[in-house]
C-alpha positions as CSV (number, residue, x, y, z in Angstrom):
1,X,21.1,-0.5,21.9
2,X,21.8,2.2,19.3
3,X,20.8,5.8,19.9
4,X,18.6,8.0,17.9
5,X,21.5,9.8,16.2
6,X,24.2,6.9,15.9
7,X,24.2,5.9,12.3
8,X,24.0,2.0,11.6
9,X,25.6,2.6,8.0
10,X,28.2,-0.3,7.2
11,X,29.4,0.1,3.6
12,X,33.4,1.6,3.9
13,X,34.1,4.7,2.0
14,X,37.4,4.5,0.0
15,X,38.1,5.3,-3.8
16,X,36.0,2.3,-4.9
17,X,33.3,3.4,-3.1
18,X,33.5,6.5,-4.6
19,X,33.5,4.8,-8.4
20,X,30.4,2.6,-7.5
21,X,28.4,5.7,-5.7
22,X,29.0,7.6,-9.0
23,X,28.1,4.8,-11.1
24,X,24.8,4.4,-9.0
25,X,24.1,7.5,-9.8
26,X,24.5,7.3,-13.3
27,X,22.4,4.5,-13.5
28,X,19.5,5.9,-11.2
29,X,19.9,9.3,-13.5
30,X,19.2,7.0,-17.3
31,X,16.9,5.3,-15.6
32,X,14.4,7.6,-14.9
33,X,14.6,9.8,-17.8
34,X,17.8,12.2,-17.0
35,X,15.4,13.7,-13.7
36,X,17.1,14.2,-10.1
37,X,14.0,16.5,-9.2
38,X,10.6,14.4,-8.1
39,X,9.2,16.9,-6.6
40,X,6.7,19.5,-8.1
41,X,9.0,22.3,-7.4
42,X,10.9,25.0,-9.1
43,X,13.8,25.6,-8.0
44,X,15.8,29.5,-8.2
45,X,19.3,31.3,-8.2
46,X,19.8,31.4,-4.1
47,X,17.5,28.5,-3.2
48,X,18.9,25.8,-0.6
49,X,19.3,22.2,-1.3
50,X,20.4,19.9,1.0
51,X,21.6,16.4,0.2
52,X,21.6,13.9,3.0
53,X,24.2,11.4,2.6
54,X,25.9,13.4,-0.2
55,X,28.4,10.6,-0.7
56,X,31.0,11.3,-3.6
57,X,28.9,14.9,-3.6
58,X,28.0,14.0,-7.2
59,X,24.6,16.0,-6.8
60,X,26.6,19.1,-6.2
61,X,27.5,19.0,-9.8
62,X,24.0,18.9,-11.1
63,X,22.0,20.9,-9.1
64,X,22.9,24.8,-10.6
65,X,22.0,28.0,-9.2
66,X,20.9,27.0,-5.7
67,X,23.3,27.1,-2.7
68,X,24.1,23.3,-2.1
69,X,24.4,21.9,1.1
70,X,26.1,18.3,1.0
71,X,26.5,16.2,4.4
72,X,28.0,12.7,5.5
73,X,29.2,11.2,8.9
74,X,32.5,10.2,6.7
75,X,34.0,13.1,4.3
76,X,36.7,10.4,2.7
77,X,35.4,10.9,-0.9
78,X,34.1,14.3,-0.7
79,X,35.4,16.1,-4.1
80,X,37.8,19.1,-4.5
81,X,35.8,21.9,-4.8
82,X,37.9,25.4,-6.2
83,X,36.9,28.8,-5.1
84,X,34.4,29.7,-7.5
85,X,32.9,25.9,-6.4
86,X,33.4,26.8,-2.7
87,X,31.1,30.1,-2.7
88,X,27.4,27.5,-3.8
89,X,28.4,24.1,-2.5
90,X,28.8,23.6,1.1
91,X,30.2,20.1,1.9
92,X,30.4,19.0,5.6
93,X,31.0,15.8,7.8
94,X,27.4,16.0,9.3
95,X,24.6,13.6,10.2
96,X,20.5,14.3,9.1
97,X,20.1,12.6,12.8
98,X,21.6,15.5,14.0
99,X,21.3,18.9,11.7
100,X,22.7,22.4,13.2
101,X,20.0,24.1,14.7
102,X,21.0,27.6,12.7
103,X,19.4,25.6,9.7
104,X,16.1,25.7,10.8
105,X,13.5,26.8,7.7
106,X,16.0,27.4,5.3
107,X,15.7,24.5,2.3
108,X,13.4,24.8,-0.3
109,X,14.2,20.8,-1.0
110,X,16.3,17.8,0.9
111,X,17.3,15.4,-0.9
112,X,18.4,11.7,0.6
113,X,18.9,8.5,-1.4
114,X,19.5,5.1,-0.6
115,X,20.0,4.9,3.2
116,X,18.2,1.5,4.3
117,X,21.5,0.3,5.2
118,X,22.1,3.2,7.7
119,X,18.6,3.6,10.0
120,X,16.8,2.0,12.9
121,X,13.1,3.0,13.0
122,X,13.8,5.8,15.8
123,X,16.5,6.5,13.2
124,X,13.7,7.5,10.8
125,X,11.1,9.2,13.1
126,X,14.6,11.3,13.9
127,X,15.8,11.9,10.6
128,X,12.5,13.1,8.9
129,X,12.0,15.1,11.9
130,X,15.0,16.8,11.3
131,X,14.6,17.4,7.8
132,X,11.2,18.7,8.4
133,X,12.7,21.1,11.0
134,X,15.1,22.8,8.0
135,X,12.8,22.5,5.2
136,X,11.3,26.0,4.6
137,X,7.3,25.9,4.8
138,X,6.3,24.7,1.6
139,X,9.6,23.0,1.0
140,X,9.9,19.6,-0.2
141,X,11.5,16.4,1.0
142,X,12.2,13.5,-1.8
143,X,13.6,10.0,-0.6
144,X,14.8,7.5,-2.7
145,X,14.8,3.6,-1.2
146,X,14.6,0.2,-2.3
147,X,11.7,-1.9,-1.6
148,X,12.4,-5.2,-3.3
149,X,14.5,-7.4,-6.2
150,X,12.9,-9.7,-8.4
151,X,14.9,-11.9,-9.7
152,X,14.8,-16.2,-9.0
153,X,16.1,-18.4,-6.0
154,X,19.6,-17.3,-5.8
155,X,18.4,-14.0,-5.2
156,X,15.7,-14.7,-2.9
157,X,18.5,-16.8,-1.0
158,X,20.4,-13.8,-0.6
159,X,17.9,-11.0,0.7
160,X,15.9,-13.3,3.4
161,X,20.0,-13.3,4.2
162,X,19.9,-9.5,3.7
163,X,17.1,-9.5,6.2
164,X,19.2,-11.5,8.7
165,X,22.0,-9.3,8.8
166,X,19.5,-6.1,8.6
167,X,18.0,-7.5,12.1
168,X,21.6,-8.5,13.3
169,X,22.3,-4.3,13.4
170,X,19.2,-3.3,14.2
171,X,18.7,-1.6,11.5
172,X,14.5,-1.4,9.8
173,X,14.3,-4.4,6.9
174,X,11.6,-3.4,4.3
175,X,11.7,0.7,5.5
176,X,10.1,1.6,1.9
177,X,6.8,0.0,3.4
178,X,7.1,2.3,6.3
179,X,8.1,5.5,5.2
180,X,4.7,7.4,3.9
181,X,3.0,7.0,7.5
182,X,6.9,8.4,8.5
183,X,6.5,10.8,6.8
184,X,3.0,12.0,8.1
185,X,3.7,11.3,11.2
186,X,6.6,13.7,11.1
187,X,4.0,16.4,9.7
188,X,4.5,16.4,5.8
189,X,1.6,16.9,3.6
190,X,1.0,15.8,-0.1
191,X,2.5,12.7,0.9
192,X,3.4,10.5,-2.0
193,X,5.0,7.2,-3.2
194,X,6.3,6.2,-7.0
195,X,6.7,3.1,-7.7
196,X,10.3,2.8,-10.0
197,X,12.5,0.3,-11.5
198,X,15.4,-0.4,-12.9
199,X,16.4,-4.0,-15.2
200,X,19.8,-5.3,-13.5
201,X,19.6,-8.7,-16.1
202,X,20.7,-9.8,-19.2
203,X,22.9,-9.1,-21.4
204,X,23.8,-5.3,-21.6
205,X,21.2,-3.0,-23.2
206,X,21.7,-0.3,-25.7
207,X,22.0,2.2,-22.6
208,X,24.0,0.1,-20.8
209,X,21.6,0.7,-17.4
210,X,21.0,-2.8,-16.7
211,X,25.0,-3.9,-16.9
212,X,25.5,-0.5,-14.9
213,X,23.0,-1.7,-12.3
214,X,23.9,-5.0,-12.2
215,X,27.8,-3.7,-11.6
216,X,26.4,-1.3,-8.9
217,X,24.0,-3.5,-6.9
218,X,27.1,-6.2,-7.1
219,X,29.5,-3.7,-5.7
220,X,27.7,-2.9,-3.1
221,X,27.0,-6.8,-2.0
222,X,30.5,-7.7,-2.1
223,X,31.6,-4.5,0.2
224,X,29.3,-6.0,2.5
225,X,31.3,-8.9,3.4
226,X,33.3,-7.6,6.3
227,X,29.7,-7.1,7.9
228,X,28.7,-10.2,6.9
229,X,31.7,-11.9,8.5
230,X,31.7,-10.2,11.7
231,X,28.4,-10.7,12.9
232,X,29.0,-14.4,12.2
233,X,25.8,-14.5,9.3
234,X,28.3,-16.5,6.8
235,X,31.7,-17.7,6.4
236,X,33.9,-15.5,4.0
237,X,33.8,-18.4,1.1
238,X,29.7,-18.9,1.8
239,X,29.5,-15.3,1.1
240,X,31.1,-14.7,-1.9
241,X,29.7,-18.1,-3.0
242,X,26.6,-16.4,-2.6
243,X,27.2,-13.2,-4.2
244,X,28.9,-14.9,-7.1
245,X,26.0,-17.2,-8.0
246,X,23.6,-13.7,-7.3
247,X,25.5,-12.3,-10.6
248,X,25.1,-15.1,-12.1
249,X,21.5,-14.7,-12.3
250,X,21.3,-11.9,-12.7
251,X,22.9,-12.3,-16.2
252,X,21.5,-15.1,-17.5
253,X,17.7,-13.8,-15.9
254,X,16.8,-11.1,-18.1
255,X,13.6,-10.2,-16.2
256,X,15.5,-9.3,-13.2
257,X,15.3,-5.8,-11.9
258,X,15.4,-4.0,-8.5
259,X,11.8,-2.1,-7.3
260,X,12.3,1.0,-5.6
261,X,10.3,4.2,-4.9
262,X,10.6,7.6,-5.0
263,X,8.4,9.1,-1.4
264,X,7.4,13.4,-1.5
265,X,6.5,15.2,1.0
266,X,5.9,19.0,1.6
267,X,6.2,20.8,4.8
268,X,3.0,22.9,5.4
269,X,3.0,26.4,4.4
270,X,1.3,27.1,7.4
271,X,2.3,25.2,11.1
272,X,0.2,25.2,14.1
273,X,3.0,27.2,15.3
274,X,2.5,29.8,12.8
275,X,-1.5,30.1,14.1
C-alpha cells in the first residue's frame, strides 16, 4: 500500500532525461501556439509561480518577472542558476504531496504537467489539496495530462499494456477523465477542461512538432523498461520489440497523434473560512 505523499513516479532522472524533458517542452510550447499560460490571468513583477514537478526547471526560464518556485522529489537535472538567477527562481527537492506549510496563500498560479505516471487517486485528492492550500484566493491552478493516443494496433497493444503496468503500481490509469470532479472536490471554481493535441506521425512537418513528439513520447517508453522488467509485465526483448514496432507506426501512420488536455481551476476569492 502506498501512502498519500509517496510518489509512484518511475521515469530515472539523468542527462537524457533532462534532453527529452526539454524537448517535450519544446514540442508542447509549438504546439499550442508559443503559450505556457492557460489560465485567464495576468501575471505581475513579484507574483509567485509554482511549478510542480519542475523537472529540468525549463519553465524558470520563461516565466519573467514573477518569483518562481520550482520543486521535484529528485534535483539531478535541476539547472545552474547564477546570482542574479538565484534572487527570482527558487529550485528545491520538494513534493506537491507534501508543500511547506509557510506557503500557504501565496501563488497567484501552479503550474504541473505531465504527472500520470507519478499519482494514486489519494495521490490526487492530496496534491490538488495542497495546491489549493498555497494558491492565493483567486489564484489559478493549470494541469496538463494525457488522456489518450490514436494511432493503429501496435499502439493500442502497447497502452492496454500501459494500463497493466499503471495497475501493477497502483498508480490512477485514464486520471484526465477524473481530474475536473478533482478538482471540485478539492474546492476550485471555474473548473475547466481543453481538449489538445499534438500529430506524433509521419514524416517530419515543416515545424518539426510531430518528429519532436514522436522522439519524446519514444523516449519516454523506452526509459520505462526497467519498470516494465521488474514487475515482470514483459521480457526485456518483448518490450523493446514492442516499443520498436510502436515507432514504427507511428511513422508510417500519419494520422497518429496524442490527445491531452489542459484542466483550470481557480481558488475562490472568498472561503467559507473567510465568512
Amino acid at each position: 500500500m502506498h501512502s498519500a505523499t509517496e510518489s509512484l513516479y518511475f521515469l530515472p532522472t539523468d542527462e537524457s532525461e533532462r534532453k527529452r524533458l526539454d524537448l517535450q517542452n519544446e514540442v508542447f510550447r509549438k504546439a499550442l501556439g508559443n503559450r505556457i499560460v492557460f489560465a485567464p490571468i495576468e501575471l505581475h513583477a513579484g507574483d509567485k509561480v509554482l511549478d510542480s514537478g519542475t523537472g529540468s526547471g525549463l519553465w524558470s526560464s520563461v516565466i519573467q518577472r514573477c518569483y518562481f518556485y520550482g520543486i521535484d522529489p529528485k534535483t539531478d537535472i535541476f539547472p545552474r542558476l547564477d546570482d542574479e538567477q538565484k534572487r527570482r527562481i527558487h529550485l528545491d527537492a520538494g513534493s506537491v504531496l507534501q508543500l511547506p506549510s509557510t506557503w500557504t496563500d501565496n501563488f497567484q498560479l501552479v503550474n504541473q504537467r505531465l504527472l500520470m505516471t507519478a499519482f494514486s487517486k489519494e495521490n490526487w485528492d492530496t496534491a490538488l489539496e495542497q495546491i489549493y492550500r498555497v494558491l492565493a484566493p483567486g489564484g489559478w491552478v493549470q494541469l496538463v495530462e494525457i488522456s489518450q493516443c490514436i494511432s493503429g494496433e501496435r499502439s493500442r497493444e502497447y497502452y492496454a499494456m500501459f494500463r497493466d503496468l499503471f495497475s501493477k503500481r497502483g498508480v490512477l490509469n485514464d486520471c484526465a477523465d477524473h481530474i475536473p470532479k478533482f478538482l471540485k472536490d478539492a474546492g476550485f471554481d471555474q473548473v475547466k477542461a481543453q481538449r489538445c493535441e499534438v500529430s506524433i506521425g509521419g514524416p517530419p512537418d515543416s515545424g518539426g512538432i510531430n518528429a519532436g513528439a514522436r522522439e519524446s513520447f519514444i523516449g519516454a517508453n523506452k526509459r520505462m523498461l526497467s519498470t516494465v522488467v521488474t514487475l515482470g509485465i514483459r521480457t526485456e526483448e518483448e518490450y523493446k520489440e514492442m516499443v520498436e514496432d510502436l515507432e514504427k507506426e507511428w511513422e508510417s501512420e500519419a494520422q497518429s497523434k496524442m490527445i491531452f488536455y489542459i484542466f483550470l481551476g481557480q481558488k475562490p476569492l472568498a472561503t467559507y473560512n473567510d465568512k
